[in-house]
C-alpha positions as CSV (number, residue, x, y, z in Angstrom):
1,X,0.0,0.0,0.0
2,X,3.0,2.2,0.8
3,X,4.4,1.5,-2.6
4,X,1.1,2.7,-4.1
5,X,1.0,6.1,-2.3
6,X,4.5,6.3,-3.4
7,X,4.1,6.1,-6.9
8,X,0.9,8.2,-7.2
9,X,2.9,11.1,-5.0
10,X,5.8,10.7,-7.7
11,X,3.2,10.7,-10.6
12,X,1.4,14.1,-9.7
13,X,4.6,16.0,-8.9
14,X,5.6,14.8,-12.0
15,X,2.8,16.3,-13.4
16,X,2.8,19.4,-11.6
17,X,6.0,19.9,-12.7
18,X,5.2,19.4,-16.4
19,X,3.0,22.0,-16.1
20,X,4.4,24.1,-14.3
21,X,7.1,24.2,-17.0
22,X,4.9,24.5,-19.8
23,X,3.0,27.5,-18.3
24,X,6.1,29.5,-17.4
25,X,7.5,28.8,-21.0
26,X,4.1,29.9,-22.3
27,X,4.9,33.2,-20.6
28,X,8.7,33.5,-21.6
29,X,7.5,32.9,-25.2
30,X,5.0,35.5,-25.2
31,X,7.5,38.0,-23.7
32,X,10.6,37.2,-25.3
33,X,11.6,38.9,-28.6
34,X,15.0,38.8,-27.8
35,X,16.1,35.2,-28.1
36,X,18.4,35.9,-25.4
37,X,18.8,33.0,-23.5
38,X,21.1,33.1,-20.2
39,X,22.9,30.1,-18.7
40,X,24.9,31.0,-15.3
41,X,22.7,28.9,-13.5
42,X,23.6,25.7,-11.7
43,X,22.2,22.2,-11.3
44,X,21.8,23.1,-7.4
45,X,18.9,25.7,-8.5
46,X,17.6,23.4,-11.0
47,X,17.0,21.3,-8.3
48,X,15.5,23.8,-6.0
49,X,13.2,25.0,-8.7
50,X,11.5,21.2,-9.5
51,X,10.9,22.2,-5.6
52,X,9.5,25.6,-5.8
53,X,7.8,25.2,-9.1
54,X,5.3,22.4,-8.3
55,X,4.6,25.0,-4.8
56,X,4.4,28.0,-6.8
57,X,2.4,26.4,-9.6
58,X,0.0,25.1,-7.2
59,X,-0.3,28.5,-4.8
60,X,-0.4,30.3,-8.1
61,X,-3.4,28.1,-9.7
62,X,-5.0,27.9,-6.1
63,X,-5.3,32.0,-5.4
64,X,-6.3,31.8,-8.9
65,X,-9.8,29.6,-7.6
66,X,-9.6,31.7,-4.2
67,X,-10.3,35.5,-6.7
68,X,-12.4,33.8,-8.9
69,X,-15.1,33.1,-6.4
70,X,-14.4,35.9,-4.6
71,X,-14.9,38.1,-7.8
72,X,-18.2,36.6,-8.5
73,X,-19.4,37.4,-5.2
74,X,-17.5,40.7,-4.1
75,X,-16.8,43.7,-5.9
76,X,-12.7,43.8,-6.7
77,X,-12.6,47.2,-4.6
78,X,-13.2,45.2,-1.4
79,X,-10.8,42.2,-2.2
80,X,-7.8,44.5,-1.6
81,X,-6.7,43.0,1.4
82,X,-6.9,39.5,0.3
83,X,-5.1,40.5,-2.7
84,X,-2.3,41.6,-0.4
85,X,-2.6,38.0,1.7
86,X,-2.6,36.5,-1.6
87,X,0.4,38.5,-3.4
88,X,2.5,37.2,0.0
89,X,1.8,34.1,-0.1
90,X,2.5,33.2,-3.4
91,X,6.3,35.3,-3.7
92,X,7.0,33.2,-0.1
93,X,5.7,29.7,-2.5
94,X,8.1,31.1,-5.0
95,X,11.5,31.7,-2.5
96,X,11.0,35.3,-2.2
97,X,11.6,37.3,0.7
98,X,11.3,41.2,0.8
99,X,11.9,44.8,2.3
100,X,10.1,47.5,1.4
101,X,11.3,51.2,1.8
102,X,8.9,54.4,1.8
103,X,5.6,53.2,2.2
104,X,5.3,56.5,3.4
105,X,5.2,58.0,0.3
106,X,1.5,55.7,-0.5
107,X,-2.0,57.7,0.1
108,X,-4.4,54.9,0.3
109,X,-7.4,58.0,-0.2
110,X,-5.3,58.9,-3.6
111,X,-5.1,57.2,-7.2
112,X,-1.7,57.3,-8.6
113,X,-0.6,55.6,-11.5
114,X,1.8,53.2,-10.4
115,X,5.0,52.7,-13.0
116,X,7.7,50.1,-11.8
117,X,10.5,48.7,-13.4
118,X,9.8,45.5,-14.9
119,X,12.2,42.7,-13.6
120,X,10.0,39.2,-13.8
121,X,6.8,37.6,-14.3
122,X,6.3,37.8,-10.4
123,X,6.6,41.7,-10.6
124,X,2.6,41.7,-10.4
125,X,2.4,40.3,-6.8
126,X,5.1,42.3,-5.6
127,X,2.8,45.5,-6.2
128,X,-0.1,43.3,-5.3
129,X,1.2,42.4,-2.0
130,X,1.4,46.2,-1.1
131,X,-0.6,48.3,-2.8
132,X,-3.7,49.9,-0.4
133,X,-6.1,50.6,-2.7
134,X,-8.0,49.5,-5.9
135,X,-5.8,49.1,-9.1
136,X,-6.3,47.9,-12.2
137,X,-2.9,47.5,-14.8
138,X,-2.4,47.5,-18.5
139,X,-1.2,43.7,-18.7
140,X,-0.4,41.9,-21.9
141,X,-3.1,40.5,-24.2
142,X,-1.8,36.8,-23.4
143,X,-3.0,36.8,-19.9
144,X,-6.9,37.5,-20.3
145,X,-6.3,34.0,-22.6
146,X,-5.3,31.7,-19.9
147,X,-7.1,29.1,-17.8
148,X,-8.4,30.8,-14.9
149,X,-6.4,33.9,-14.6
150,X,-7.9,35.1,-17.6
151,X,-10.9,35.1,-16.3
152,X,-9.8,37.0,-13.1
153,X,-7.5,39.6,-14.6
154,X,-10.6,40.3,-17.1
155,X,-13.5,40.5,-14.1
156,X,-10.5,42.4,-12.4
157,X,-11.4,45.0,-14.8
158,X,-7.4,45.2,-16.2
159,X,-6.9,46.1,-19.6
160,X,-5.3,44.0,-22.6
161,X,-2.7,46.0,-24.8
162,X,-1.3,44.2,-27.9
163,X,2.6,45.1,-28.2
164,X,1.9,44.1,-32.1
165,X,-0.7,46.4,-32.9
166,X,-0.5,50.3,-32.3
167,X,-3.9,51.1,-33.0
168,X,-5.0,48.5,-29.7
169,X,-2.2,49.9,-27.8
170,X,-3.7,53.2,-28.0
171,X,-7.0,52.0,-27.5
172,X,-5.9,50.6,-23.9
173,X,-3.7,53.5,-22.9
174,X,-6.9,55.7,-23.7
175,X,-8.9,52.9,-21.5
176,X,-6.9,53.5,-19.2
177,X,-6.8,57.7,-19.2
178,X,-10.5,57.2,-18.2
179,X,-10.4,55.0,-15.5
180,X,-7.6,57.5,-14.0
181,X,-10.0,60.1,-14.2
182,X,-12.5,58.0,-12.6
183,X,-10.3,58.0,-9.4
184,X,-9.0,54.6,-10.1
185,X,-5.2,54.2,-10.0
186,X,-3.4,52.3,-12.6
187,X,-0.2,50.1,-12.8
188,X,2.0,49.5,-15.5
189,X,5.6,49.1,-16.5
190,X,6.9,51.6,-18.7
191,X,9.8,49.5,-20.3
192,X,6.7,47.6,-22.0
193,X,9.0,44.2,-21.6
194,X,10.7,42.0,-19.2
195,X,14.3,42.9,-19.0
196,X,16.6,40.5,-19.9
197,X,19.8,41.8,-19.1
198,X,19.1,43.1,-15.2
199,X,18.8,46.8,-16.0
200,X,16.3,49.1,-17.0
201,X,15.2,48.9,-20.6
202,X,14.3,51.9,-22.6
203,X,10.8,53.5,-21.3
204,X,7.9,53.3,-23.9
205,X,5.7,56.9,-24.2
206,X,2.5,55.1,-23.9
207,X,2.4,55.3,-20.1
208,X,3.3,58.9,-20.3
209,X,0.7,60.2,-22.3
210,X,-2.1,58.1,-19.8
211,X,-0.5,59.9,-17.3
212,X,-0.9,63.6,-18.4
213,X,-3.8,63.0,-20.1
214,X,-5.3,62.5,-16.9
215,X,-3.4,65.1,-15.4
216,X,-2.4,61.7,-13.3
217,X,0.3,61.4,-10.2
218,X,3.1,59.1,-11.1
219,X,4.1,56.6,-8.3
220,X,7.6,55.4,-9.5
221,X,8.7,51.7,-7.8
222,X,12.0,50.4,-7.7
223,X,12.3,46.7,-7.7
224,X,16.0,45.1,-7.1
225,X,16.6,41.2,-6.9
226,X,13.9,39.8,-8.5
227,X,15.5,39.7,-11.9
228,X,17.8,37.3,-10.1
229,X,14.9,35.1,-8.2
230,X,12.7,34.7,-12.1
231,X,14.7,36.0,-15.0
232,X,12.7,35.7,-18.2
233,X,14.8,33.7,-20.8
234,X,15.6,31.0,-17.5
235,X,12.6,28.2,-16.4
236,X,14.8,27.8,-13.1
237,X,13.8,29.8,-9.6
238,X,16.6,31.1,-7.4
239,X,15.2,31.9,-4.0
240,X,16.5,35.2,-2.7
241,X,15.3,38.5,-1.0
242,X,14.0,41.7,-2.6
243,X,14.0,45.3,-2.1
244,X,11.4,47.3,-2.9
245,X,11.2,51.2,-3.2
246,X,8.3,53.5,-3.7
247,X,9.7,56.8,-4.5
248,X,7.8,60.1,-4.0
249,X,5.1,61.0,-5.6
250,X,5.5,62.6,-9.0
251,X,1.8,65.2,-9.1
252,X,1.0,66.9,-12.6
253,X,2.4,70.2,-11.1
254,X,5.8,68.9,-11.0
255,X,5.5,68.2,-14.9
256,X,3.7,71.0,-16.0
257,X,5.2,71.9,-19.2
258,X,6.9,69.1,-19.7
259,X,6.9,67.1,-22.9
260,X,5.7,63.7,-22.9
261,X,10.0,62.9,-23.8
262,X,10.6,65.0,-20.8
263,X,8.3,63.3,-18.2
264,X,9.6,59.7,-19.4
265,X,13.1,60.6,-19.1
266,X,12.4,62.6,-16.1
267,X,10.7,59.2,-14.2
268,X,13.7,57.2,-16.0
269,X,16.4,59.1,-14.2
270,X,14.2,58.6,-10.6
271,X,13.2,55.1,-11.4
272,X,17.0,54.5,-12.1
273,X,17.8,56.2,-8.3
274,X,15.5,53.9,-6.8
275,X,17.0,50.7,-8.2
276,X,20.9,52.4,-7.7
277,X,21.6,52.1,-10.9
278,X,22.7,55.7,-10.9
């Protein structure tokens, strides 16, 4: 009987890790249009990650049931806090630990559009884990299409944007402007892309124009270490600690005048202070 419960324990993490696998490679397709593929990793995290992969896999697929219920019977505005539970618990399934620096800076009572620096597929939770208020972000059109997280980043109320089609891409930014203006703060990553290198990749002027068209606040968020934890052209997890830092809050005073090149080079040059690479 032993035997039994042996093999059918070996047979579903087997499974789980398949996958696992196949869904992260999924999302490293869709992102990846570099065909940069790093190799510095060791056989000591590939063995961690067949670890940390089933776990995260399964935390990830299980908050995935735990907001889909939730969304059916609650309104996202009240599901913050569980969002934040959530957001934890899955960066602890994946090895993450973290610090966060100038929480300070965050009025909950406030929208903000919220642009970060975008290191891996986990830099969702990270926000998710602390932001106070209702947010919606401008995600890639590939989520909304998968099994059960499509259907909660859709009754989220997040908006798809199409890197291949400019006419979409304006379509969602504009989306976007109007929830803004409807008090509802917005997150999204300004390089457009996963880095693949560790540093900041070239800011896109999409997130820019949301922003002043809405006469918005900009909430710049430095993420270091995660890029090491989930890199995008690697399947393996390292498990490691992050630091997070919200800077101050940019208001549409402070860029008044400003072009919409000035403002994104203006956020660059904080975004690249909070992350020390300046």
């Amino acid at each position: 009987m032993t035997e039994i419960w042996v093999g059918l324990i070996f047979i579903v993490v087997v499974i789980l890790v398949s996958m696992a696998v196949k869904l992260v490679r999924t999302v490293e397709i869709h992102g990846d249009e570099t065909g940069v593929h790093l190799r510095d990793r060791n056989i000591f995290h590939a063995l961690i990650s067949l670890i940390l992969i089933p776990l995260s896999f399964l935390a990830f697929f299980l908050i995935s049931f735990v907001l889909m219920i939730s969304l059916l019977l609650i309104r996202p505005h009240r599901l913050i806090p569980i969002v934040n539970i959530c957001s934890r618990f899955i960066l602890l399934c994946s090895g993450v630990v973290w610090r966060i620096h100038g929480r300070e800076n965050v009025d909950k009572n406030k929208s903000y559009v919220w642009m970060f620096n975008h290191q891996s597929i986990l830099d969702i939770f990270v926000i998710g884990m602390m932001v106070p208020h209702y947010i919606v972000g401008v995600a890639a059109q590939y989520q909304f299409n998968l099994p059960v997280w499509g259907y909660v980043v859709k009754k989220w109320g997040n908006i798809p944007v199409s890197r291949k089609d400019t006419r979409e891409a304006i379509k969602a930014i504009e989306l976007a402007r109007n929830k803004l203006l409807e008090g509802t703060s917005i997150m999204i990553a300004p390089e457009g892309q996963r880095t693949v290198d560790g540093k900041l990749c070239p800011f896109k002027k999409g997130a820019f124009h949301l922003a002043m068209g809405a006469d918005g606040t900009i909430l710049p968020v430095g993420i270091q270490g995660l890029f090491d934890v989930k890199r995008k052209t690697d399947w393996r997890i390292k498990p490691g600690r992050i630091d997070v830092s919200i800077g101050r809050p940019i208001p549409a005073s402070e860029y008044e005048g400003m072009t919409v090149e000035e403002l994104r080079d203006y956020v660059r040059e904080r975004m690249l202070k909070l992350i020390g690479e300046v």
